[in-house]
Structures are given as structure tokens and as C-alpha cells.
C-alpha positions as CSV (number, residue, x, y, z in Angstrom):
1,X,5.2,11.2,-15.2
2,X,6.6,8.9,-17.8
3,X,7.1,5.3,-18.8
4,X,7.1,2.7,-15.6
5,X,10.7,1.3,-15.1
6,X,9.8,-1.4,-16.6
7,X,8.7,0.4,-20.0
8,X,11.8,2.1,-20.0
9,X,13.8,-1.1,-19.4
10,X,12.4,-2.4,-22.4
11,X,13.4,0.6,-24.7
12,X,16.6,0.8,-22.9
13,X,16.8,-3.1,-24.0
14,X,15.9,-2.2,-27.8
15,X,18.0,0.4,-28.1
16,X,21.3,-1.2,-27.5
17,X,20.8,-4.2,-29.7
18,X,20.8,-1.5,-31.8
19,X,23.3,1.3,-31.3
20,X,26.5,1.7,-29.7
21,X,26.8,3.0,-26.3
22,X,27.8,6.7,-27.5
23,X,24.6,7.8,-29.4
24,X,22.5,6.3,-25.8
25,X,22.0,8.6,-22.8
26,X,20.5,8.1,-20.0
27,X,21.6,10.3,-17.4
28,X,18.7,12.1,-15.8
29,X,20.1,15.5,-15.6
30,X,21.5,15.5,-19.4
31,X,18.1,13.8,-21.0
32,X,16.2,17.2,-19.1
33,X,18.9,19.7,-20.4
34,X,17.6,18.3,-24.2
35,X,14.0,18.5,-23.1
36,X,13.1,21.8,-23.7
37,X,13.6,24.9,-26.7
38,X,13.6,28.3,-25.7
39,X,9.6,29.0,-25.3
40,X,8.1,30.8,-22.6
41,X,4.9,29.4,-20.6
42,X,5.2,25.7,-22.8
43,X,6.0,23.0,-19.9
44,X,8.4,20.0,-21.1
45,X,7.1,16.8,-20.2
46,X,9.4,13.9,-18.8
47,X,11.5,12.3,-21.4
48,X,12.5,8.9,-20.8
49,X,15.8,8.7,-23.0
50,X,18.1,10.5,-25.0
51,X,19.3,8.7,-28.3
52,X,22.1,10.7,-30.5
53,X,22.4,8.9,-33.8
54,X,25.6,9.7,-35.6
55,X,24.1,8.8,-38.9
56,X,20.9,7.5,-41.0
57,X,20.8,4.2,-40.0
58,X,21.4,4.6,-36.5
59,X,18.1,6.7,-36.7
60,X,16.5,4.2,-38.7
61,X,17.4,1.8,-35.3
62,X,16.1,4.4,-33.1
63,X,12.9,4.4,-34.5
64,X,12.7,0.8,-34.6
65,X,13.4,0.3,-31.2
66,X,10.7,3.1,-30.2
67,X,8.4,1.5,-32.2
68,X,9.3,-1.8,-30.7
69,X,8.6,-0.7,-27.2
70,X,5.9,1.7,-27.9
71,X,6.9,5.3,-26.9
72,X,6.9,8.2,-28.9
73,X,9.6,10.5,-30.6
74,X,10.5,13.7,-29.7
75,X,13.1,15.1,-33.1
76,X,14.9,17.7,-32.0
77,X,17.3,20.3,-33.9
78,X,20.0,22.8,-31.8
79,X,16.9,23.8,-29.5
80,X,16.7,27.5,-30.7
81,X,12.9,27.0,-31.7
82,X,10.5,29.8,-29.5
83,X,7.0,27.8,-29.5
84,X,7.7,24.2,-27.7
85,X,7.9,22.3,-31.0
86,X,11.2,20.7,-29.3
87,X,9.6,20.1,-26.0
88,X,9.5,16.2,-24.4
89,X,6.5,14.8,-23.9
90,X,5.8,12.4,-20.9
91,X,7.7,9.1,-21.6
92,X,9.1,10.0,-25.1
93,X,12.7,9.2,-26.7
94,X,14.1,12.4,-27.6
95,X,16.0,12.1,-30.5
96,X,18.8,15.2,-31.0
97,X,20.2,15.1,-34.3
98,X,23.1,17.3,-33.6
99,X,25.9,14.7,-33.9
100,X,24.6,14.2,-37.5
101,X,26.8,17.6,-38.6
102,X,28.5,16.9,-41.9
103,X,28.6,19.4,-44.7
104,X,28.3,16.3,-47.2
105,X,28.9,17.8,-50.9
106,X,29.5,21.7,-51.7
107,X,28.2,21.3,-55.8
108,X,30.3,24.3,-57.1
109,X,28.6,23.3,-61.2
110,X,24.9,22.9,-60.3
111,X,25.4,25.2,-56.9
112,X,23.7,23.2,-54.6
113,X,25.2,21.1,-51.3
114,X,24.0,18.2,-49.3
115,X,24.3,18.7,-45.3
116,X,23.1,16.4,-42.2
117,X,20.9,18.4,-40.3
118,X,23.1,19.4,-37.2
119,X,24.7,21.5,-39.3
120,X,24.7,24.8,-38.1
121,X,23.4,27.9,-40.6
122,X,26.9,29.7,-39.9
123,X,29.1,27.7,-40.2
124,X,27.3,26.5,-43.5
125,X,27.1,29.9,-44.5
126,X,30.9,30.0,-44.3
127,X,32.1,26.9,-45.9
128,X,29.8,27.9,-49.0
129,X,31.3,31.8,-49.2
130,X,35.0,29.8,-49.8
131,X,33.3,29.0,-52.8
132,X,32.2,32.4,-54.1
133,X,28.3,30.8,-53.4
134,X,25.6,32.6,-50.5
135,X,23.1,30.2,-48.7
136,X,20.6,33.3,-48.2
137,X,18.1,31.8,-45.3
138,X,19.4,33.8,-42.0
139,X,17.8,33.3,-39.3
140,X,18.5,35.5,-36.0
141,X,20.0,32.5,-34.1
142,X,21.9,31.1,-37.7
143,X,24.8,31.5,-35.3
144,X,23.3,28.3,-33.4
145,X,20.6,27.4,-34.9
146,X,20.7,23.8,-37.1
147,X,19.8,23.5,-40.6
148,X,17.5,20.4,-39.7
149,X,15.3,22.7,-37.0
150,X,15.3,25.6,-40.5
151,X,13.9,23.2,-42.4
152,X,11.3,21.5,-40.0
153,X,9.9,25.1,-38.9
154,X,10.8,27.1,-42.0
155,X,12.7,29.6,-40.2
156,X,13.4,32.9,-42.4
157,X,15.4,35.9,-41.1
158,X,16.7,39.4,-41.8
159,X,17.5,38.8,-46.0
160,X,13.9,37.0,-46.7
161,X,12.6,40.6,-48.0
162,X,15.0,39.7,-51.1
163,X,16.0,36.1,-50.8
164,X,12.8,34.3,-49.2
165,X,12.5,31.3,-46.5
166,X,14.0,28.0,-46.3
167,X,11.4,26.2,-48.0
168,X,12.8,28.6,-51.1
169,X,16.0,26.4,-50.9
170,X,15.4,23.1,-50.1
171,X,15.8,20.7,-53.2
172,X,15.6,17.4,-51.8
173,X,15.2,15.8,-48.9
174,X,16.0,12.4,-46.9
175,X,13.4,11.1,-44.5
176,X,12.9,8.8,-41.9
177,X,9.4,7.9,-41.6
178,X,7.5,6.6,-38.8
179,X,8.0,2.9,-39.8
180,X,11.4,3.3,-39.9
181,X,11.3,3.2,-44.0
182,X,13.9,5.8,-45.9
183,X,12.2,8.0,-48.2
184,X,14.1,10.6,-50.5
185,X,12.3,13.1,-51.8
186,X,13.2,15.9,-54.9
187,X,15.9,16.5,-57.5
188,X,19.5,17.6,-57.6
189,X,18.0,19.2,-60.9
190,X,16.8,22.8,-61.0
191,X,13.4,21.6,-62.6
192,X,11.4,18.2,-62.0
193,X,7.8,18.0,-62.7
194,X,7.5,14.0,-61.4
195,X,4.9,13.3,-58.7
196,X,4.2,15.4,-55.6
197,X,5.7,18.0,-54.1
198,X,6.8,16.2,-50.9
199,X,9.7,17.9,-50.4
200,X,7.4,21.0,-49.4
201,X,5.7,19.0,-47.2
202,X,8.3,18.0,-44.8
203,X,9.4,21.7,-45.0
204,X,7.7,23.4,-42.2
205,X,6.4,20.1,-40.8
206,X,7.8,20.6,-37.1
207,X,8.7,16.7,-37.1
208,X,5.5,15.5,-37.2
209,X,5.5,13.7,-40.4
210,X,9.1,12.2,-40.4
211,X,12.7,13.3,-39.2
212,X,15.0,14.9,-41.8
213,X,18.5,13.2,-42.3
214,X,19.6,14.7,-45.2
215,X,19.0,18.2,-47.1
216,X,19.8,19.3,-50.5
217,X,20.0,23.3,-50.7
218,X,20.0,25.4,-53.5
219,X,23.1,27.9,-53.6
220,X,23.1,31.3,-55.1
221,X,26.2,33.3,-56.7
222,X,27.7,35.2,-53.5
223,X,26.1,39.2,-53.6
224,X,28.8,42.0,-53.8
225,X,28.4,44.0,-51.1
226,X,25.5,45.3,-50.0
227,X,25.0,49.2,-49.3
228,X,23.5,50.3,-46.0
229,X,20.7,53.6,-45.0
230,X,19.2,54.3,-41.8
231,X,16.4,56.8,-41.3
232,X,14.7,57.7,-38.0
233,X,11.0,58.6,-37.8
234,X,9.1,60.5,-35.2
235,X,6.0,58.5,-35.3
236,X,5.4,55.1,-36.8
237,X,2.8,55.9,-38.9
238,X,5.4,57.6,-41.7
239,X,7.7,54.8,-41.3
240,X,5.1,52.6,-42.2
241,X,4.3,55.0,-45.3
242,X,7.7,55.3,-45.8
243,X,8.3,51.4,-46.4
244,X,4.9,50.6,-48.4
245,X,5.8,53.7,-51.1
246,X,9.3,51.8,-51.2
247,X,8.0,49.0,-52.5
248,X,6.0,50.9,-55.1
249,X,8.3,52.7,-56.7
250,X,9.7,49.2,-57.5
251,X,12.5,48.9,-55.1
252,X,13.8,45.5,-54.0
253,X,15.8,46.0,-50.9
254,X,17.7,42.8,-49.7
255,X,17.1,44.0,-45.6
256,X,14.7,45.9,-44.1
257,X,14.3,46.1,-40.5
258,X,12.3,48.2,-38.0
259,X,13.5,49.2,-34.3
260,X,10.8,50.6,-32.2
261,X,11.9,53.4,-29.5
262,X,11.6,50.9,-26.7
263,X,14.0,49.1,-28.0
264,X,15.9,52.1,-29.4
265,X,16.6,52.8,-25.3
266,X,17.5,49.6,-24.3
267,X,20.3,48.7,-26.9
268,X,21.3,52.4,-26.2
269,X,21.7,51.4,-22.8
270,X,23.7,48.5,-22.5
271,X,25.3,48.9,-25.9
272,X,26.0,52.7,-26.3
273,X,25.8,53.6,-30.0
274,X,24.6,57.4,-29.9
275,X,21.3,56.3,-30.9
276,X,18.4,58.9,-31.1
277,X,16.3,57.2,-28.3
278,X,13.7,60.2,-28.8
279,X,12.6,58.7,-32.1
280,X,10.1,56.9,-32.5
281,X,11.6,54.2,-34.2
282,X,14.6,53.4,-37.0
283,X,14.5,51.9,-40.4
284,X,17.5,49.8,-41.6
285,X,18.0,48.7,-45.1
286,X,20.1,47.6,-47.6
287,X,20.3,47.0,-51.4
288,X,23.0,44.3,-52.5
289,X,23.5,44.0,-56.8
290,X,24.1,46.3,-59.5
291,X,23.6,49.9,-58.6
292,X,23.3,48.9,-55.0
293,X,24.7,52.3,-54.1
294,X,22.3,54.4,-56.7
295,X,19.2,52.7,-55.3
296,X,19.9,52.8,-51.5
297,X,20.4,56.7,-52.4
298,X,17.2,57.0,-53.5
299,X,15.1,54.6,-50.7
300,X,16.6,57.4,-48.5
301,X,15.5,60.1,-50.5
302,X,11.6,58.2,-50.3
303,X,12.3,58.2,-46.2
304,X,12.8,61.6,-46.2
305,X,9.8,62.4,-48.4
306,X,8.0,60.8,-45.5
307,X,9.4,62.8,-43.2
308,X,12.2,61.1,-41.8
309,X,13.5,63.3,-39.2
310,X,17.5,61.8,-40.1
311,X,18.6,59.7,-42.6
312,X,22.0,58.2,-43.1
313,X,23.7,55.8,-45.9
314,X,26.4,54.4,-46.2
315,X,28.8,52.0,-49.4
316,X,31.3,50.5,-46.9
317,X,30.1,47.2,-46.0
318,X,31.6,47.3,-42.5
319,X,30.1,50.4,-41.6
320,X,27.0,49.0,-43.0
321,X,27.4,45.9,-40.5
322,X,28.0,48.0,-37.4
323,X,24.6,50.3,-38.5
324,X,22.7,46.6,-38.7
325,X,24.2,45.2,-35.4
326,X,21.2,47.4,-33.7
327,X,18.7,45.4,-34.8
328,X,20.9,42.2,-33.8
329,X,21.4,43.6,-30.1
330,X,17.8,44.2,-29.0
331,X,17.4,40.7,-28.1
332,X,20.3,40.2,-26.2
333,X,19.8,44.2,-24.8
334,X,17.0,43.2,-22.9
335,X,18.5,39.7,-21.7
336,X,20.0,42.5,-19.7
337,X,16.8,43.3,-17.6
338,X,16.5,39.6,-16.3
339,X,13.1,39.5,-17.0
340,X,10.6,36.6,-19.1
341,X,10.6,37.4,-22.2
342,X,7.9,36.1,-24.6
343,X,8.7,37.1,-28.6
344,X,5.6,37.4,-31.0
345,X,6.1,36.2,-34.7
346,X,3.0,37.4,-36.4
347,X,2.7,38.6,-40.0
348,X,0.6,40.9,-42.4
349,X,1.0,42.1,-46.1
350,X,3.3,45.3,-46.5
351,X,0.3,47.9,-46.8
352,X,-1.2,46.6,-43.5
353,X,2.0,47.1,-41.4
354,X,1.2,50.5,-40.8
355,X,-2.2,49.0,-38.6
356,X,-0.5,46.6,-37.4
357,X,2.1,48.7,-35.8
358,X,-0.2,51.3,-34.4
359,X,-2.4,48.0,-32.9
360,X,0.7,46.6,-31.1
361,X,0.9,50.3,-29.5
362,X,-2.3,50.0,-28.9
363,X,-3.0,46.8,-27.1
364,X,0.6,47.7,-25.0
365,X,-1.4,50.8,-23.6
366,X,-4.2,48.9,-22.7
367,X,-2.6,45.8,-20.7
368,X,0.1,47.5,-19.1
369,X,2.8,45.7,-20.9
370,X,6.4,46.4,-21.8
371,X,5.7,45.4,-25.6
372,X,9.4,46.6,-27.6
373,X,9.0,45.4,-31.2
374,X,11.1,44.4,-33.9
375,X,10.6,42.7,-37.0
376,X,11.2,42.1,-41.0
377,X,9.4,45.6,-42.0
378,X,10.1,44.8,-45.8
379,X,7.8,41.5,-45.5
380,X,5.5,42.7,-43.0
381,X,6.8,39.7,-40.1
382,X,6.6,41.8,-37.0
383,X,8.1,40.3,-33.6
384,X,6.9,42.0,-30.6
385,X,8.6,41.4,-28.0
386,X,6.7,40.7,-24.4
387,X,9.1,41.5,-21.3
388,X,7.6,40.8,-18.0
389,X,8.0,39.6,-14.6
390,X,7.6,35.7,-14.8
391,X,7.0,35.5,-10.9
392,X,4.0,38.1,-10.8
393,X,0.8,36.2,-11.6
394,X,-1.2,39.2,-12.8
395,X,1.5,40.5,-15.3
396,X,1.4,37.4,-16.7
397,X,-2.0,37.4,-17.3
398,X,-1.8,40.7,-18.7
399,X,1.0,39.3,-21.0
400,X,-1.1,36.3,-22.2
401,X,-4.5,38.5,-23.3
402,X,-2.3,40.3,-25.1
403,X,-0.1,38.0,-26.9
404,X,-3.9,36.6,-27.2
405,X,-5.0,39.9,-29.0
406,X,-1.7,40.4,-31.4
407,X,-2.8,37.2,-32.5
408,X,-6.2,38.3,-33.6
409,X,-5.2,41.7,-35.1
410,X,-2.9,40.2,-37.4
411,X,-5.5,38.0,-38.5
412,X,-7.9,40.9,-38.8
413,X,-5.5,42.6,-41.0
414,X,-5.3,39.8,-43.4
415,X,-1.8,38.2,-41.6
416,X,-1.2,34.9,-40.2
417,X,-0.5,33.5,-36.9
418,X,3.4,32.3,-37.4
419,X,5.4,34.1,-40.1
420,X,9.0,32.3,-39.3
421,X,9.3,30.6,-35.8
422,X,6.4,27.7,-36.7
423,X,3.1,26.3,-34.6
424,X,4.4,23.8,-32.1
425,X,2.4,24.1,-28.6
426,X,2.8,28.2,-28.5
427,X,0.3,28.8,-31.6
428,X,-1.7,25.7,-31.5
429,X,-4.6,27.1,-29.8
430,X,-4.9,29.4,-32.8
431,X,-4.3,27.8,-35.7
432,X,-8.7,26.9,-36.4
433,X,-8.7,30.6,-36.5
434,X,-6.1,30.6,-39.7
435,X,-6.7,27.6,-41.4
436,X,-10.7,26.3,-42.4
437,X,-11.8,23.1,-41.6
438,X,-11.5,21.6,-44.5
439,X,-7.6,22.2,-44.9
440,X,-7.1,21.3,-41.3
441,X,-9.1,18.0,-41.8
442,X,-6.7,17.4,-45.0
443,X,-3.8,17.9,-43.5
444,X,-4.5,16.0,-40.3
445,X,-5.4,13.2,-42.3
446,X,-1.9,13.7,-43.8
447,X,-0.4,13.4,-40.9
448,X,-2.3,10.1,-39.5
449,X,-1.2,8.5,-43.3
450,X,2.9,9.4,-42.3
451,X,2.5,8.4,-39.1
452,X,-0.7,6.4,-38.3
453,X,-0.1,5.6,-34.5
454,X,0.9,8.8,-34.1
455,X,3.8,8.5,-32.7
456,X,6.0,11.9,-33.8
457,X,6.4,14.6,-32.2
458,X,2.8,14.2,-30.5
459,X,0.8,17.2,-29.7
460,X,2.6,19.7,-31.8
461,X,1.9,21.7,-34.7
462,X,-1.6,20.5,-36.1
């Protein structure tokens, strides 16, 4: 489906009295490579243009014209997102911001920047270290994923244990709203108590309420380097001890990652480290600060307390990387089988992970799933990981009850839904089983003020 030729004629027509020929697409085959983020099981719908602004005002034009001729807006980041937020919908203009990729001010004094959002999370990562400052949010794709799609889902990664999430970093924003109007929102100052919060409302937002142009980001003083430990357990249940006593004796590690044995064996497989693939899972942190070295020495001695059947640390931060890259390879380990693959993002607090890890076991068993899992042990964000045949009708069933039933048991433990990857069509189904009625309602409403004809991003997120 999508708009009659006609329709699209007319938004064809209203977008080039607007924009030059270069940020306009309409090649059939190039509009349906944009259509569509990495999410199993959510269909794309059938967009009927791809606009490319270069700046602000050419998406001010964009939205103009698609309010002119009545279609919505599909925003779209680098397309790394897992849950459909980026998906077209039938008839839309998509509207891919990645031309928009200017790292605009580095603000060495009040360490801060201003970035478009096409910017990419690496390579802002590394044009901030040449100025002794760390942007912490690291998301596992910050290789390729955009700052505009970090901020619109939130996206955290491996450091959020010591550093937080996105939203912990965003200082200002500039937004194009449904109308078409510019709105800037927040401070360059540290503190501001003046009106709303609406910066942290666009944050996390999945571009329902407006489409990001411009980001301020708060900077931090670059870490020294950060010292490494790995320790293997032979059942989860002490690892899960292991890493809430951590945490109790007043530890702060930066990292803190968990490796279950499935996925031990795979990255063993295609990436041979000498990996103990009879354990039944590994523990990877790190400390970064003063004392880094002390206080990694003593989280191992805790793992060990616990039983830890081997633990390792290490000072040397390359060493340190290499031990890390394991948790970095699972994804790309299983790539390998040529299967689906479905990744969970669900989240409970640190004393529950221990449930939560024997549940996933659990509700494997029962479905006859491959269910690997990986996750942010130090903040309790776990992701299993389904891996299935995508052709096979009953595995896929299988796989959908019990993505269905992680869901529930993290709520059961007190969790949420969506720790880092956002909503968008995945999670929608579950989000009346977080949220009560009454904050839905207000935040719906929020949404119909932004954007009364509804026109963003339609059918995602709330």
C-alpha cells in the first residue's frame, strides 16, 4: 500500500519548491533500503519518499511540505535501533537525518559540545578524547550508531553501571515540531531551574513528539585507564551473589558485564580465545579512577568469596580491552550460525538479577529455545538473545511465548519492559502492563498536544 500516484505527485511537488534536488530521493529500491532498523518479526510499511535534509531549515521544509500534502513522517537515525521504531509506515516520508553529521562546537571551558544528529557515537567519542574530555554513553553499535537515534531511544551501553544513559548527558536540545515551528530547549549552563524539563522529554521520545536537529552534550574529564578482572562461575546463581555483594561493600565498577556458557561456546568457536566453555558463565569488570588497581583487586577477591572457580585481573589497558572484546564478539559470533536472531532488552534491580537469570534458564528449557544471554550485570539490563530458524513456523512460535514470558518475569521481579533499546512496535504490546493508566493517558495526551494530527512517527512507542 501507500499514497495513490497522485498523492505522491503532490508531495513530490511540495518538496521541491522546497529543497534541492540532493536531499530528495525517490528511487524505489533506495527509499526501501531506509525503510526498515534492525528488528526481527516488525514489517516495514511502504514509504513513499525519502527526503535527506542537510540542515535545520531544510527539515523545517520537509515537514512543511508533508504537512502540506498530508502524509506522515517517518525520523530516522543510522537505523541500528532493534524494536521497529525506524520502520516506514504505509505512504510516509522517511526522513534520514544522516547528512546532518557536524560535530558543531567541542566547549573545552564549560566541557560540553553541540553535534547534528548524524553524528556517529565514535567518531564523537574520538574528536572529544583530542581534547582530554570522554562522552561516556556507549552503546554496542556506538561504532554506527547516530547520536540523534541515542537520544530519541535513550540508548545506554557497557559504561552505564558508572556513567549512566544518554538522557544523563543531554543539555539542550533543538527541535523541529510537527508544525514545522523550531523549539530549543535547555541550557549551556550546568544548572537552570526555568520552566519544564523538556529536554527530558524529547529524550527517549522515539520521534514521536518532534525530530532532533541539534544536541548539546555534557563532557566529562577523560578517565585514566581503567583496570580489568574476569572471573568464571560454575553456576549462575554465585555470579549473581557475587555481583549484588559487590555493590554492597560499596564498589563502583565502571563495567560489568555477564557471558552466559552459550555464548561462552560460540565466541569460542569462531573467535578462539581459550575460553573455559565448561563454565557456566564469566564476569567482566572494570574500575577506572584513583585506586583503580587496589579496588579491581579486591572485586576479585569478593568473586572468589563466591566461589569463582578462576579469576584473573589485569592494570594494562590493552590487555584489559582484548579480555572485554568477549563480550563485544557474542553478537557477531552467532551472526555466524545464519540464523534469526531476536535480542531481549529487559531490566530488573541488581538483587533481583539472580531470579532473573535462573528464569531466562528456565523459560529456555521449557520452549525449546536457543536463549544465549548477555547483558549490563552491574545495572541489572539483561539481553537475552533468541536464535532460531526464521523459516520454521513452530520455532517461531516457541520464540514469540517466550520473548512473551521474559517480558513478564522482569516485570514480576520489579524490572521494566525496555532498559536501553526503547518501545517502538517490538514492546508496544506491553507497555499497559508497565505503565498505569493514568500516566499512559498523560502522556498520550502529551503527545496529541506536540503533534495533534498525529502525524510523527505514527504507531510507535505509546
Amino acid at each position: 500500500m501507500g499514497l495513490a500516484c497522485d498523492d505522491v505527485q503532490m508531495l513530490l511537488d511540495e518538496l521541491q519548491k522546497r529543497l534541492p534536488p540532493e536531499s530528495i530521493q525517490v528511487d524505489a529500491d533506495v527509499i526501501e533500503a531506509y525503510s526498515q532498523d534492525r528488528a526481527v518479526f516488525e514489517a516495514a510499511g511502504t514509504a513513499s519518499i525519502l527526503v535527506m535534509p542537510g540542515s535545520t531549515s531544510e527539515v523545517v521544509a520537509a515537514v512543511e511540505a508533508a504537512n502540506a500534502a498530508d502524509v506522515p513522517i517517518v525520523p530516522r537515525g543510522a537505523g541500528t535501533g532493534l524494536t521497529g521504531a525506524a520502520n516506514a509506515v504505509d505512504g510516509c516520508m522517511i526522513l534520514s537525518l544522516h547528512r546532518m553529521d557536524q560535530i558543531l562546537e567541542i566547549d573545552t571551558t564549560n566541557r560540553n559540545c553541540r553535534v547534528q544528529p548524524g553524528v556517529i557515537n565514535a567518531d564523537l567519542k574520538a574528536a572529544v578524547a583530542e581534547q582530554g574530555l570522554f562522552y561516556p554513553p556507549d552503546p554496542a553499535s556506538f561504532d554506527m550508531s547516530s547520536i540523534g537515534g541515542n537520544v530519541a531511544t535513550n540508548a545506554g551501553g557497557l559504561c552505564c553501571v558508572k556513567y549512566g544513559v544518554t538522557r544523563d548527558y543531554v543539555m539542550g536540545l533543538e527541535v523541529v515540531m510537527a508544525s514545522g515551528e523550531v523549539m530549543r530547549t535547555g541550557r549551556k549552563t550546568i544548572k537552570s531551574t526555568t520552566g519544564l524539563d523538556l529536554t527530558g522529554l524529547f529524550v527517549g521520545s522515539e520521534g514521536v513528539l518532534g525530530i532532533i536537529t541539534e544536541i548539546t552534550l555534557k563532557l566529562v574529564t577523560a578517565p585514566p585507564p581503567p583496570s580489568t578482572a574476569v572471573a568464571y562461575f560454575d553456576a549462575l546463581e554465585p555470579a549473581g551473589s557475587a555481583i549484588v555483594d559487590i555493590f554492597r561493600q560499596g564498589h563502583e565498577p565502571s563495567l560489568m558485564e555477564i557471558v552466559d556458557q552459550a555464548s561462552l561456546r560460540q565466541v569460542e568457536a569462531v573467535y578462539p580465545m581459550d575460553l573455559d566453555v565448561d563454565a557456566a558463565c564469566l564476569l567482566l569488570m572494570q574500575t577506572s579512577g584513583d585506586d583503580s588497581a587496589g579496588r579491581i583487586a579486591q572485586i576479585s577477591e569478593i568473586c572468589t568469596a563466591h566461589g569463582a572457580t578462576f579469576v584473573y585481573h589485569v592494570e594494562d589497558p590493552h590487555e584489559g580491552d582484548m579480555l572485554i572484546e568477549v563480550r563485544r564478539k557474542v553478537w557477531p559470533a552467532f551472526e555466524h550460525l545464519g540464523m534469526a536472531m531476536l535480542p531481549e532488552d529487559v531490566a530488573v534491580p541488581r538483587d533481583r538479577l539472580p531470579e532473573l537469570l535462573a528464569g531466562i534458564t528456565d523459560i529456555a528449557v521449557r520452549n525449546r529455545v536457543l536463549l544465549p544471554t548477555i547483558g549490563h550485570a552491574g545495572d541489572g539490563n539483561m539481553h537475552p538473545l533468541l536464535v532460531f530458524d526464521g523459516q520454521d513456523e513452530d520455532e517461531v512460535a516457541r520464540v514469540k511465548v517466550a520473548f512473551a514470558e521474559i517480558v513478564h518475569l522482569a516485570l514480576s521481579l520489579g524490572g521494566t519492559i525496555a532498559g536501553e533499546h526503547g518501545v517502538g512496535t517490538l514492546k508496544k504490546q506491553f507497555i499497559e502492563l508497565e505503565l498505569d493508566p493514568i500516566q499512559l493517558k498523560v502522556q498520550r495526551s502529551m503527545r496529541t498536544l506536540l503533534d495533534p494530527e498525529g502525524r510523527l512517527n505514527p504507531g510507535k512507542a505509546i
